[in-house]
Residue frames as a rotation matrix with the C-alpha (Angstrom) as fourth column:
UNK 1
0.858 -0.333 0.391 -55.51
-0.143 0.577 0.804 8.84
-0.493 -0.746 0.447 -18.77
UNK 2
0.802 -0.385 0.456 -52.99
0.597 0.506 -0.623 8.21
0.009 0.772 0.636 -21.68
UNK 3
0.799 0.004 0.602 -52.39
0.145 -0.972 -0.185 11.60
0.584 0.235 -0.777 -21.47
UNK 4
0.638 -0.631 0.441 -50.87
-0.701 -0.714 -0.007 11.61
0.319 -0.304 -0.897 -18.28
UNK 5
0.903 -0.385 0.192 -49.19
0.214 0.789 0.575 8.50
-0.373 -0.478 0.795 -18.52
UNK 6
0.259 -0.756 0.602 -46.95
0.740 -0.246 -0.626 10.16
0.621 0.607 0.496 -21.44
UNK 7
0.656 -0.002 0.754 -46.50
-0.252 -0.943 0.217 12.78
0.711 -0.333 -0.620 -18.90
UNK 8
0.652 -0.595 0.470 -44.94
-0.399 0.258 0.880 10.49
-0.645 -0.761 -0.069 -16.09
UNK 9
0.783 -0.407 0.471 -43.13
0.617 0.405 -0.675 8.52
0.084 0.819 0.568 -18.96
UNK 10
0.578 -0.513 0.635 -41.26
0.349 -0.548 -0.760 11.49
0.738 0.660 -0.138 -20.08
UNK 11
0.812 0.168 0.559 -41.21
-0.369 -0.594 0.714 12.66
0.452 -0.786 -0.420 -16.60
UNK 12
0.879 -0.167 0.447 -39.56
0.073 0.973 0.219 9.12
-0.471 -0.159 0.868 -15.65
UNK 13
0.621 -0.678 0.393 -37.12
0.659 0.179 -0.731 9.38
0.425 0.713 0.558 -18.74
UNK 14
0.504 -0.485 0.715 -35.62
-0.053 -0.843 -0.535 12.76
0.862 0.231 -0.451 -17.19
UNK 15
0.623 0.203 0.756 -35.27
-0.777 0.045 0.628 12.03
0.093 -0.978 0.186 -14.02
UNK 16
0.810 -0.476 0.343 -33.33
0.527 0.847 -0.069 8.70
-0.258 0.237 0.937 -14.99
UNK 17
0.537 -0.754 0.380 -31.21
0.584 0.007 -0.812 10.70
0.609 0.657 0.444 -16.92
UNK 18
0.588 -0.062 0.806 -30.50
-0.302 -0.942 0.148 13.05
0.750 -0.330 -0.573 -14.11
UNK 19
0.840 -0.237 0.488 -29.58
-0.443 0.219 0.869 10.57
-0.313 -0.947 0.079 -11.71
UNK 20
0.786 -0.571 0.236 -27.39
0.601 0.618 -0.508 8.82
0.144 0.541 0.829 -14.40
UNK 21
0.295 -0.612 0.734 -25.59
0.511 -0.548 -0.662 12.05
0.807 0.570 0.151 -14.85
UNK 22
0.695 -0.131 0.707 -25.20
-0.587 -0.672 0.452 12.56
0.416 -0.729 -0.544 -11.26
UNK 23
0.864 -0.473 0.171 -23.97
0.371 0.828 0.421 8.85
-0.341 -0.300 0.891 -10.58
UNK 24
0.457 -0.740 0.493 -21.27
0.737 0.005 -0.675 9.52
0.497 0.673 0.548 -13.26
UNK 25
0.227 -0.333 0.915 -19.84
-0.443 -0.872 -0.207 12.80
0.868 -0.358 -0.345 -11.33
UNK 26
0.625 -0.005 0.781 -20.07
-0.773 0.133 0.620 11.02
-0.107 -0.991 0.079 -7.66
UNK 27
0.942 -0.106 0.317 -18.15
0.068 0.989 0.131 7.83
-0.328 -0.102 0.939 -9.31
UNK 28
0.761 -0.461 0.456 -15.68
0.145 -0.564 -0.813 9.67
0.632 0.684 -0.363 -10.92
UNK 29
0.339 -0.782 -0.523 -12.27
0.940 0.293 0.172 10.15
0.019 -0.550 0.835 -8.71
UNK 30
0.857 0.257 -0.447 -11.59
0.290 -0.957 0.005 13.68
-0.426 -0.134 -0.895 -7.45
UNK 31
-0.309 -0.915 0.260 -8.87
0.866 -0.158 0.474 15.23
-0.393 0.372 0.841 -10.05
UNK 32
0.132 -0.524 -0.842 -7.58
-0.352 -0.818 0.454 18.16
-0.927 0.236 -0.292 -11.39
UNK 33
0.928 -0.170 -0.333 -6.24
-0.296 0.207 -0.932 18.21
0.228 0.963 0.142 -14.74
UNK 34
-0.018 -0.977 -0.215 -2.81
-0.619 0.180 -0.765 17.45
0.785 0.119 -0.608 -13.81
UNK 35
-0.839 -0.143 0.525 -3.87
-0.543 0.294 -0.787 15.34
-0.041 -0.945 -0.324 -10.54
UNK 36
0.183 0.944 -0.274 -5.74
-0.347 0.323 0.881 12.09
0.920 -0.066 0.387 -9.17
UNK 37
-0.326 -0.510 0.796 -6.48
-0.900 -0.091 -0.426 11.31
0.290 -0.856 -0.429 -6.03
UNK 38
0.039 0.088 0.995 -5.54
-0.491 0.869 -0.058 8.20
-0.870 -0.487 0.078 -3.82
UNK 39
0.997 -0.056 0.062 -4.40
0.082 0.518 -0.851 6.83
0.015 0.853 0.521 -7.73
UNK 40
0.280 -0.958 0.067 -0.72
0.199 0.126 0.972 5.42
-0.939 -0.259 0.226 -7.93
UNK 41
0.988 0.114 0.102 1.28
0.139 -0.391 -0.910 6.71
-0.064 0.913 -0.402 -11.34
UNK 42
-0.150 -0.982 0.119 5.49
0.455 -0.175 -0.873 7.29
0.878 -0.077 0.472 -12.57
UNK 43
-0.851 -0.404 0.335 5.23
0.214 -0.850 -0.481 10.27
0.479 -0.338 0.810 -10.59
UNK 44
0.173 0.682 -0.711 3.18
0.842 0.272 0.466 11.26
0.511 -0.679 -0.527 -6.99
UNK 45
-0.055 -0.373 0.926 2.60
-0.325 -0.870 -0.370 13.29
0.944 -0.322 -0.074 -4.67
UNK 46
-0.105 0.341 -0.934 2.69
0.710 0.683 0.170 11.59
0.696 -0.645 -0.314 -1.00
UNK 47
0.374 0.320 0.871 1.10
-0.266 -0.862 0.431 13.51
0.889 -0.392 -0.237 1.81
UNK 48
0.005 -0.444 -0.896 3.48
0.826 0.507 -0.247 12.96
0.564 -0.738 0.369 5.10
UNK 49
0.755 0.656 0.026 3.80
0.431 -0.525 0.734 14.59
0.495 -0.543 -0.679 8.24
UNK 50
0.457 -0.794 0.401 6.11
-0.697 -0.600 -0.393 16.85
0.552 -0.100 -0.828 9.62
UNK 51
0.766 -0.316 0.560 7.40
-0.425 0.406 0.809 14.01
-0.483 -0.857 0.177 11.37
UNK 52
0.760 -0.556 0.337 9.34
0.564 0.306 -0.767 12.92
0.324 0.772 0.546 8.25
UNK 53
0.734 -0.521 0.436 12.01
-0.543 -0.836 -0.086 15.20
0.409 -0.174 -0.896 9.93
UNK 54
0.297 -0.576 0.761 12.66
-0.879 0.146 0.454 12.99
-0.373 -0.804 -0.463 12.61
UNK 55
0.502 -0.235 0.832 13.15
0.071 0.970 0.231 10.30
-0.862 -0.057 0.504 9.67
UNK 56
0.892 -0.133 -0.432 14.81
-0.452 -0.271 -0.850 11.73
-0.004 0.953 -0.302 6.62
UNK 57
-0.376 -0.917 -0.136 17.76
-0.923 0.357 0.144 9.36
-0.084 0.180 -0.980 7.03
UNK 58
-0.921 0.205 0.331 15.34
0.224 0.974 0.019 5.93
-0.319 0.092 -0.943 7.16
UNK 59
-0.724 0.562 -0.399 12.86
-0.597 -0.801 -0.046 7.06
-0.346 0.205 0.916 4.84
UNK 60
-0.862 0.502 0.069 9.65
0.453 0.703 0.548 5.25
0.227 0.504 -0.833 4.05
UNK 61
-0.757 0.640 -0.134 6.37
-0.637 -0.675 0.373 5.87
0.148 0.368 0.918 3.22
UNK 62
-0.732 0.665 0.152 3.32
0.299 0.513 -0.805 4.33
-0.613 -0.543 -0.574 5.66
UNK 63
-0.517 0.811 -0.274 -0.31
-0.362 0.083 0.928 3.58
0.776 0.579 0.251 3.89
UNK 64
-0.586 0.473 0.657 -3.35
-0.804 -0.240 -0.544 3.17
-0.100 -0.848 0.521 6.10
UNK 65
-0.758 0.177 0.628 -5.41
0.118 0.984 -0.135 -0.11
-0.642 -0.028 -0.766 6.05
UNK 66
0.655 0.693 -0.302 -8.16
-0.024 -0.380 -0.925 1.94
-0.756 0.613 -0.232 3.78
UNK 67
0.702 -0.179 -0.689 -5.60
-0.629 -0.610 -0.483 2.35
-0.333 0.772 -0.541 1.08
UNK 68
0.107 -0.457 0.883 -4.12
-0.187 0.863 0.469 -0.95
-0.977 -0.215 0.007 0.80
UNK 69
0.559 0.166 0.812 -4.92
0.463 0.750 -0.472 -1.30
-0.688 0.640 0.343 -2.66
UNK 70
0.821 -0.526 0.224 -2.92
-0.201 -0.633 -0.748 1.67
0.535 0.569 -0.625 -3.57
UNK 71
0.266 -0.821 0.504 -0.26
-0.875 0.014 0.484 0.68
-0.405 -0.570 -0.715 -1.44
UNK 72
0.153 -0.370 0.916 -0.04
0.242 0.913 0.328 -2.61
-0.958 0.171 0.229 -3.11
UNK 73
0.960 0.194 0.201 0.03
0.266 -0.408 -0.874 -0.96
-0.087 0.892 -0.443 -6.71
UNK 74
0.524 -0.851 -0.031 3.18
-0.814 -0.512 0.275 1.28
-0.250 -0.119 -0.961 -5.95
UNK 75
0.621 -0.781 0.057 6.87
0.772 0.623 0.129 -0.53
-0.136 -0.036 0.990 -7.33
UNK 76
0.089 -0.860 -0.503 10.09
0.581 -0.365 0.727 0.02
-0.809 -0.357 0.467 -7.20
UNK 77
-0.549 -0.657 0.517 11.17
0.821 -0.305 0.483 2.72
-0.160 0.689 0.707 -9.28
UNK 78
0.308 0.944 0.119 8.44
0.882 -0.330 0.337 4.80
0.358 0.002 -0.934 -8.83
UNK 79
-0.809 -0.567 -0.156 8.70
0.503 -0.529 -0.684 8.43
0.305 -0.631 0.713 -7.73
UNK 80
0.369 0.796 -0.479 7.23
0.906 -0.195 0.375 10.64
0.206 -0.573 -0.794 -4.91
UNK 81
-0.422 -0.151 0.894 7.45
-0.136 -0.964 -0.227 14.34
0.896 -0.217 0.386 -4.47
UNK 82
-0.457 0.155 -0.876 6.88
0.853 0.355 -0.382 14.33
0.252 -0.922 -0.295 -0.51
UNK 83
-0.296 0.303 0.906 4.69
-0.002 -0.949 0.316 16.99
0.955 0.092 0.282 0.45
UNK 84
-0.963 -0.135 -0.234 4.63
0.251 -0.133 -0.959 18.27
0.098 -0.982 0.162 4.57
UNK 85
0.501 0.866 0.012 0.93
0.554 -0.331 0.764 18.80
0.665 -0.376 -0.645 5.72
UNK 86
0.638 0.321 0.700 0.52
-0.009 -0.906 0.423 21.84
0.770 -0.276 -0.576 8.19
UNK 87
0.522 0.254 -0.814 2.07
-0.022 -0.950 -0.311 24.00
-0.852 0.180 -0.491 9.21
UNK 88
-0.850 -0.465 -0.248 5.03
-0.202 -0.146 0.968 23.73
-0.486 0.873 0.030 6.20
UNK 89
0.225 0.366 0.903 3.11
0.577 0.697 -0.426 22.55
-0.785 0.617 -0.054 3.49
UNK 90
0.221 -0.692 -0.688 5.44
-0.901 -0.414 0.127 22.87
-0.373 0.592 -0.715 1.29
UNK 91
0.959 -0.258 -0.119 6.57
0.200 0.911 -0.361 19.89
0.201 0.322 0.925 -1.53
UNK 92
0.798 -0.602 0.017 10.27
-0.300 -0.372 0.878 19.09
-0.523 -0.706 -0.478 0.28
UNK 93
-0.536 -0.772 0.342 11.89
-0.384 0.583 0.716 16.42
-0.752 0.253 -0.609 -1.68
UNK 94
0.539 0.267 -0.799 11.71
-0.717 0.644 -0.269 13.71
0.442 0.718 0.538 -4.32
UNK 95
-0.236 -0.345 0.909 12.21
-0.323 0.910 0.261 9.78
-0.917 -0.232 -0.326 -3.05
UNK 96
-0.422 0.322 -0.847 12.19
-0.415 0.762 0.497 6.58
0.806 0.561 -0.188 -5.50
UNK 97
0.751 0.659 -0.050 10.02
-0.586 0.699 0.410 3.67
0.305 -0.279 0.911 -4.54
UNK 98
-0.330 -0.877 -0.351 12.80
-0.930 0.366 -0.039 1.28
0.163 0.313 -0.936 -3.24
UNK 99
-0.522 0.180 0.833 10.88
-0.387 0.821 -0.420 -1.84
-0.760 -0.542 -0.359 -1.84
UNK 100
-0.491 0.864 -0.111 7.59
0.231 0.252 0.940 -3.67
0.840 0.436 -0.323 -2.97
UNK 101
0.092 0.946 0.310 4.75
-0.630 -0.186 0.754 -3.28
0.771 -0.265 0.579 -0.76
UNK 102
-0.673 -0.502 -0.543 5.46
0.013 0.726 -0.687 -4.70
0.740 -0.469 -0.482 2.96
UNK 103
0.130 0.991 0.027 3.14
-0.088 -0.016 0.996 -5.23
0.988 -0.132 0.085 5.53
UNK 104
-0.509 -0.852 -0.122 4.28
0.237 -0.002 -0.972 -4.18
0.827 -0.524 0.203 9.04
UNK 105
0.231 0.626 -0.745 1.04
0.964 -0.043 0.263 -3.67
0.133 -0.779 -0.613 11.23
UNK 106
-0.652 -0.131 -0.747 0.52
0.511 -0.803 -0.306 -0.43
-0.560 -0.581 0.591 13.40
UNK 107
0.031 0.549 -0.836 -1.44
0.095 -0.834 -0.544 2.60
-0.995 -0.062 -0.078 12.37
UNK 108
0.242 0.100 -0.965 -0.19
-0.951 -0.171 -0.256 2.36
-0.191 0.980 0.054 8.62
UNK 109
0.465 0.004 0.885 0.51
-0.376 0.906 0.194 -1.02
-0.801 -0.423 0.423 8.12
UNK 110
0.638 -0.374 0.673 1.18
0.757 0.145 -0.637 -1.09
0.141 0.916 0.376 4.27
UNK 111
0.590 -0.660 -0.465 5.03
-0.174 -0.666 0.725 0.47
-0.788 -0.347 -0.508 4.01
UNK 112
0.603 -0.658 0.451 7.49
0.739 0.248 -0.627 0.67
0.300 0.711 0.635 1.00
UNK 113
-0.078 -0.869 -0.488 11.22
0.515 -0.454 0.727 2.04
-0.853 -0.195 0.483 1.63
UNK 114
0.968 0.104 -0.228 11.97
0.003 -0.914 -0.407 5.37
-0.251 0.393 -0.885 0.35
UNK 115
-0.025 -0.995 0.096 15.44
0.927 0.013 0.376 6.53
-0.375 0.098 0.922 -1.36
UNK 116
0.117 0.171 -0.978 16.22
-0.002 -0.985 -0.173 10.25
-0.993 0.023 -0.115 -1.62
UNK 117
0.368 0.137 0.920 16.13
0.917 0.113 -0.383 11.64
-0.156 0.984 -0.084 -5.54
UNK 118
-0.126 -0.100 0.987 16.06
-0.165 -0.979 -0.120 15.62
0.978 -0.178 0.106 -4.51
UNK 119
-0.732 -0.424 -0.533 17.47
0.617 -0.082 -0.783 16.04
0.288 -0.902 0.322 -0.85
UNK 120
0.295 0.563 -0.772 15.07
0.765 -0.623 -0.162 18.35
-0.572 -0.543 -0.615 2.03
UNK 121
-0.541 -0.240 0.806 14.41
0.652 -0.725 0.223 21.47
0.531 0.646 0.548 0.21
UNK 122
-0.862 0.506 -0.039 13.17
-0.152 -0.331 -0.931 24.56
-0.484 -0.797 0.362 2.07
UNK 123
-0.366 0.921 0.133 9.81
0.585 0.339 -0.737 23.69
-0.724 -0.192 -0.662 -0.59
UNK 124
-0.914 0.344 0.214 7.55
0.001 -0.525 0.851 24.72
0.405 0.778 0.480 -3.19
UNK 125
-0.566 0.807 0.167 3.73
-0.278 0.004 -0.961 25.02
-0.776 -0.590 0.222 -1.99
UNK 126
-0.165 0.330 0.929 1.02
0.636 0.756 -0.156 23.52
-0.754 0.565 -0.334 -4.45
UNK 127
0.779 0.626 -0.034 -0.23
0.421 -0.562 -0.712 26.31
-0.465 0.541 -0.701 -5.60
UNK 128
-0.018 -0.863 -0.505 3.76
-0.612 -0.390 0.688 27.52
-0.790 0.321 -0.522 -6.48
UNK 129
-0.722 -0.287 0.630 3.50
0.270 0.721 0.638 24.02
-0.637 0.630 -0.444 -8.44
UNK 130
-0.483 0.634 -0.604 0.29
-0.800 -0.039 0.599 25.06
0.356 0.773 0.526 -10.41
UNK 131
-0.866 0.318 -0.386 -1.53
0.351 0.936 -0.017 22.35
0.356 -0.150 -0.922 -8.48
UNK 132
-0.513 0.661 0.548 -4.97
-0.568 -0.740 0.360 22.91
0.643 -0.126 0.755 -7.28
UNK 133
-0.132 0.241 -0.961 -5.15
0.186 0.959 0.215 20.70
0.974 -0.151 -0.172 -4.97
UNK 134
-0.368 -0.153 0.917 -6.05
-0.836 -0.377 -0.399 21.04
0.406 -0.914 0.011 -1.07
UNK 135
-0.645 0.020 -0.764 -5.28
0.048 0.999 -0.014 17.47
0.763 -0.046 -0.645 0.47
UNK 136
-0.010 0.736 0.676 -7.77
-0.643 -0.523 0.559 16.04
0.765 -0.429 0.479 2.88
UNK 137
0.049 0.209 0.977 -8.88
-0.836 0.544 -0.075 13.61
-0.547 -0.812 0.202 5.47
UNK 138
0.464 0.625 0.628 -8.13
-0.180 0.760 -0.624 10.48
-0.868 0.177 0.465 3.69
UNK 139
0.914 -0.404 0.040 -6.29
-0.053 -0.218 -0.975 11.58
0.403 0.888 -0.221 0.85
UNK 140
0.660 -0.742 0.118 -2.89
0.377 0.463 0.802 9.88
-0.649 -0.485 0.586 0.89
UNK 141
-0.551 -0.696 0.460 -1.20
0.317 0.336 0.887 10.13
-0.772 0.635 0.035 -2.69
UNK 142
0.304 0.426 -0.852 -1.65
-0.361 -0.776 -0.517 11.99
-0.882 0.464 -0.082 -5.76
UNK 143
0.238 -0.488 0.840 -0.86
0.691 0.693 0.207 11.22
-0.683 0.531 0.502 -9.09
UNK 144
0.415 0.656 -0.631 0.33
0.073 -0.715 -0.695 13.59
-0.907 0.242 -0.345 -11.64
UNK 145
0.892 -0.178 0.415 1.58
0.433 0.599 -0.673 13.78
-0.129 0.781 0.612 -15.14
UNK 146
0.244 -0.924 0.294 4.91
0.964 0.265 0.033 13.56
-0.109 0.275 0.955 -16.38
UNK 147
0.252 -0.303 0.919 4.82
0.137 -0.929 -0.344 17.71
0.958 0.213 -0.192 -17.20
UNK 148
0.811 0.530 0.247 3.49
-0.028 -0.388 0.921 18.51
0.584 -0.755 -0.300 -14.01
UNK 149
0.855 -0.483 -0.188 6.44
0.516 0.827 0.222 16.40
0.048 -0.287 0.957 -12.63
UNK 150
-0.111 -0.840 0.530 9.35
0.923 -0.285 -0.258 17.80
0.368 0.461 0.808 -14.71
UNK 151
0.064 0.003 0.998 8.13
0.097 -0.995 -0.003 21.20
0.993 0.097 -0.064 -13.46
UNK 152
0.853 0.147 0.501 8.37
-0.455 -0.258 0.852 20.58
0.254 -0.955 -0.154 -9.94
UNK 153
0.425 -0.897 -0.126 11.63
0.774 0.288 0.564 19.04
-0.469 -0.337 0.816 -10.09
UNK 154
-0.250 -0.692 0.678 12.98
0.700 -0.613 -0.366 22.42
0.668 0.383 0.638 -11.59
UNK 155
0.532 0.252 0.808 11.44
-0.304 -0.834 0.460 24.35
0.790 -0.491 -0.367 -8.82
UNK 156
0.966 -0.028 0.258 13.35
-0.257 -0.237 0.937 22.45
0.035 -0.971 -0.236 -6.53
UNK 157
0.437 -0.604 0.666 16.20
0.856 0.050 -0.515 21.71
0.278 0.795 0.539 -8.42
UNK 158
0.316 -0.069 0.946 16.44
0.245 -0.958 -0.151 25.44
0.917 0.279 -0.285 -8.21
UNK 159
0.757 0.556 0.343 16.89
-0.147 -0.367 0.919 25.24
0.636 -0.746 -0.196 -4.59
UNK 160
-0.469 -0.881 0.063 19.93
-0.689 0.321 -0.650 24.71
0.553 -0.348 -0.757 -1.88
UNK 161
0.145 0.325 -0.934 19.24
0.641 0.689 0.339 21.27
0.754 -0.648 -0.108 -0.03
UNK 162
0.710 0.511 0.484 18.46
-0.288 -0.416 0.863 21.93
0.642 -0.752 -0.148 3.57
UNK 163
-0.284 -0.958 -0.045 21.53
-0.484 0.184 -0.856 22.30
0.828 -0.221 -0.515 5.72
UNK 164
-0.218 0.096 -0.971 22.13
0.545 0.837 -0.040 19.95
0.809 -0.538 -0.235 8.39
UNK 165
-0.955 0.191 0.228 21.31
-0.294 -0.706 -0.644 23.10
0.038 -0.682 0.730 11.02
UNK 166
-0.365 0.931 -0.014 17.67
-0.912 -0.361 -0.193 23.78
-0.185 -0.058 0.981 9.83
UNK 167
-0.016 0.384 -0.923 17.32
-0.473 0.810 0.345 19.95
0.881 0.442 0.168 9.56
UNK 168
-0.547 -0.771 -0.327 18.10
0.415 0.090 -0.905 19.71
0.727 -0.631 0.270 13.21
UNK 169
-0.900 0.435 -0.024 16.05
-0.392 -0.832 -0.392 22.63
-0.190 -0.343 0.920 14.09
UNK 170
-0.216 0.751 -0.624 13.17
-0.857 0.160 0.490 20.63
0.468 0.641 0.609 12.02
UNK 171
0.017 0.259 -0.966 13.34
0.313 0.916 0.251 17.62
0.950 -0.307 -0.066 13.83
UNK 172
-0.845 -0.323 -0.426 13.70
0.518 -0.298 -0.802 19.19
0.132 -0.898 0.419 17.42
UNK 173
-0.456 0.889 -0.034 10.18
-0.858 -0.450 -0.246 21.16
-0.234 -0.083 0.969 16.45
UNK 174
0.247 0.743 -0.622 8.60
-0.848 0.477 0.232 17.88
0.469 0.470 0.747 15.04
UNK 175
-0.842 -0.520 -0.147 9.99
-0.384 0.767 -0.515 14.88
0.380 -0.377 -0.845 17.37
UNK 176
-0.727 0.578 0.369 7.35
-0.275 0.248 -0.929 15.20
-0.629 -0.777 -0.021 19.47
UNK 177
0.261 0.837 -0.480 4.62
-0.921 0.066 -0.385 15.52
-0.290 0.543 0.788 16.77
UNK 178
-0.074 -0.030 -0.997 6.12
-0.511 0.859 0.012 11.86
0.856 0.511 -0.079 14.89
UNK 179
-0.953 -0.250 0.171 6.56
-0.287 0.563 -0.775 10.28
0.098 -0.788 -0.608 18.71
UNK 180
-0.757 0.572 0.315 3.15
-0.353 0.047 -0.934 11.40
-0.549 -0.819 0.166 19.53
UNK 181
0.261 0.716 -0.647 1.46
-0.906 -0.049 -0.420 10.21
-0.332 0.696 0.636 16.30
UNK 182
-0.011 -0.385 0.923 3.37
0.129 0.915 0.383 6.69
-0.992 0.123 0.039 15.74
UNK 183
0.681 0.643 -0.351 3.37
-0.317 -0.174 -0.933 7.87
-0.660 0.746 0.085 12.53
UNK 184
-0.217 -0.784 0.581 5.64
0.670 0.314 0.673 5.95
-0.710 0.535 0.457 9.51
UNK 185
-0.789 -0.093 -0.607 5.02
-0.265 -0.840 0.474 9.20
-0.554 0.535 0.638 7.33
């Protein structure tokens, strides 16, 4: 009988440790080396929708009632590399944080004003940045580090800002898509 109590015992001990070492992995925040998600930092990535076309002159950046607590985190001075979801996805610009954290109802409710940094570029994709990232349901906002940063502002940097044509041409394909989505990026 002893016998196989030391047997469950040990059994017991591994098994503990397995689940320990699974907790730790499932609690953990999904990142990259150079990236965390739905974590506020200097330097972001915000995920917005091509509707940001039909607002790149009153720019601000909408948070969903799940993500309040990262929306209340965020201050002024902060920056965001804006990155278009499908079809562009492509990182377009750089904004500063200008507000604090405001609370305007609708579909995103949590909102902070935006201020250009790096004007509509035609775009870098993640993977151009070295980013492994592939944003999902749910995933709002990225954090990444200060290299990561400096290296995507020289890829677009590197670019001509988006003339006032193909910014035109962008909002006239996406009106409908921000109308039809109330969406505050």
């Amino acid at each position: 009988m002893d016998d196989r109590i030391s047997v469950l015992e040990r059994s017991l001990i591994g098994l503990t440790e397995r689940v320990n070492i699974l907790e730790a992995r499932l609690s953990k925040p999904k990142s990259g080396g150079d990236y965390q998600t739905n974590t506020v930092s200097n330097y972001m990535i915000k995920i917005v929708y091509p509707g940001i076309f039909a607002r790149v002159d009153k720019l601000n950046a909408g948070f969903p009632n799940n993500r309040k607590k990262v929306a209340l985190q965020l201050t002024k001075g902060q920056f965001m590399f804006l990155y278009v979801t499908s079809p562009e996805k492509k990182i377009m610009g750089l904004a500063r944080v200008a507000s604090e954290c405001k609370q305007i109802g609708g579909r995103w409710p949590y909102s902070v004003d935006l201020e250009w940094v790096i004007h509509p570029k035609p775009g870098i994709s993640l993977t151009e940045a070295g980013l492994d990232i592939r944003p999902r349901v749910g995933d709002t906002l990225f954090s990444i580090t200060d290299e990561k940063a400096h290296q995507i502002f020289a890829a677009l940097n590197s670019q001509d800002d988006l003339d006032s044509n193909t910014l035109k041409y962008l909002f006239e394909k996406y009106k409908d898509f921000y109308k039809d989505n109330d969406t505050d990026i």
